[in-house]
C-alpha positions, 0 to 999 in steps of 0.5 A: 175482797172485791177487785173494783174494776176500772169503768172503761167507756166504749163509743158505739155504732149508731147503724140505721138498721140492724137484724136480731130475732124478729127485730129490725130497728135502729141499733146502738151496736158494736162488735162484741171483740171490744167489751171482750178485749176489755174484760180479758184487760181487767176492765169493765165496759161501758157502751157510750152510744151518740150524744150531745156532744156537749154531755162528753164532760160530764160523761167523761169525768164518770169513767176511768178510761176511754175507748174510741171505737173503729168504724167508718170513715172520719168526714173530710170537713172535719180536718179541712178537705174535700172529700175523696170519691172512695171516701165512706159516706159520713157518720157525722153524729159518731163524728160529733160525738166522739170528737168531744169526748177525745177532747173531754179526754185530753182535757181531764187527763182520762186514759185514752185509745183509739182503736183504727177510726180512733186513732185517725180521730185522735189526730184530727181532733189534734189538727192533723190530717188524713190520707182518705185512701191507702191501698194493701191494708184492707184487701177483701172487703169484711175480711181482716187481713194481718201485718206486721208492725215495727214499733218506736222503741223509747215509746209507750207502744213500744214500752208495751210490745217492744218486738215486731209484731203480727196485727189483725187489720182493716182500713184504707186510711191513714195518718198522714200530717200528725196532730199537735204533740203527737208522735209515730210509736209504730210503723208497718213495712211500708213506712206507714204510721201504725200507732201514735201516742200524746207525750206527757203525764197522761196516757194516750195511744192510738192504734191502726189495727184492731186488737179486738179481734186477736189474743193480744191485750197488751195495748188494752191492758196498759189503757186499763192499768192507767185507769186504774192508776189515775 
């Protein structure tokens, strides 16, 4: 017998420029670590490229669970600030796009993760804000450094991996007032907030650092259980 494996969707890059064989061209693209991730979860992937932001419904009700990717950074406007001088240059179609599938997300009751960029997006798309610019998370630029993160016990995460725990990491911002409903779930050593998670019947967590590029599945896991389960 056939195991149905949970449709999991995964917003994408949209990159102006990208190299393969004798191919330069605009690509639709993403580290190959999250359809990876995915599988390993018992997930199949899905790649949710830049739409119309009024197809993330529709789009939505055809998954079992959705992942928003990490990437660059989350335009200010966007939760009603000036942009920073070492804030990223925008990527207002993944901006657009992605907002509108959280919140098709958190209107179906879709299991949802966002991963770094995720997970600041998950907060702002909740009304919460950022800080635009934290140093010591990312030290050499493309390299991904690890921390340790503390997590909230009685939380999802922390239901998830109850121990301190070391993650692969790569960012300069961060979650600084958090979202309607959303509460911290993890901490790093600075105090900073490393997960957040939406109490309630569905499930919902983001996470700062990049499961995708280490050998813990935990988080992914649980997100595809949902899915299987919802």
């Amino acid at each position: 017998m056939t195991t149905v494996r949970p449709l999991i969707g995964v917003s994408t890059y949209l990159e102006a420029r990208a190299r393969w064989g004798l191919w330069e061209l605009e690509a639709a693209l993403l580290p190959a670590g999250y359809p990876r991730l995915v599988q390993r979860a018992g997930g199949l992937a899905a790649m949710l490229p830049p739409d119309a932001p009024e197809h993330a419904a529709a789009t939505v009700a055809r998954l079992d669970g959705l992942v928003i990717a990490g990437g660059p950074d989350v335009e200010p406007v966007h939760y009603g600030a000036a942009p920073d001088p070492r804030t990223g240059p925008p990527a207002r179609a993944r901006d657009t796009w992605e907002l509108a599938l959280i919140r098709a997300a958190l209107a179906s009751g879709t299991p949802l993760l966002g991963i770094c960029r995720g997970m600041q997006l998950l907060n702002v798309a909740l009304g919460g804000t950022l800080i635009q610019h934290i140093d010591g998370h990312a030290v050499t630029p493309g390299v991904f450094g690890r921390h340790a993160v503390k997590p909230v016990p009685g939380t999802l995460y922390g239901d998830l991996a109850p121990e301190e725990t070391s993650v692969p990491t790569y960012h300069h911002q961060a979650v600084d007032r958090l979202g309607q409903g959303l509460l911290p779930s993890a901490h790093a050593a600075d105090g900073m907030v490393e997960a957040v998670e939406l109490p309630g019947p569905h499930w919902v967590l983001g996470v700062q650092w990049h499961p995708e590029m280490g050998e813990d599945v935990r988080v992914m896991r649980g997100l595809v259980t949902a899915a299987a389960c919802a």
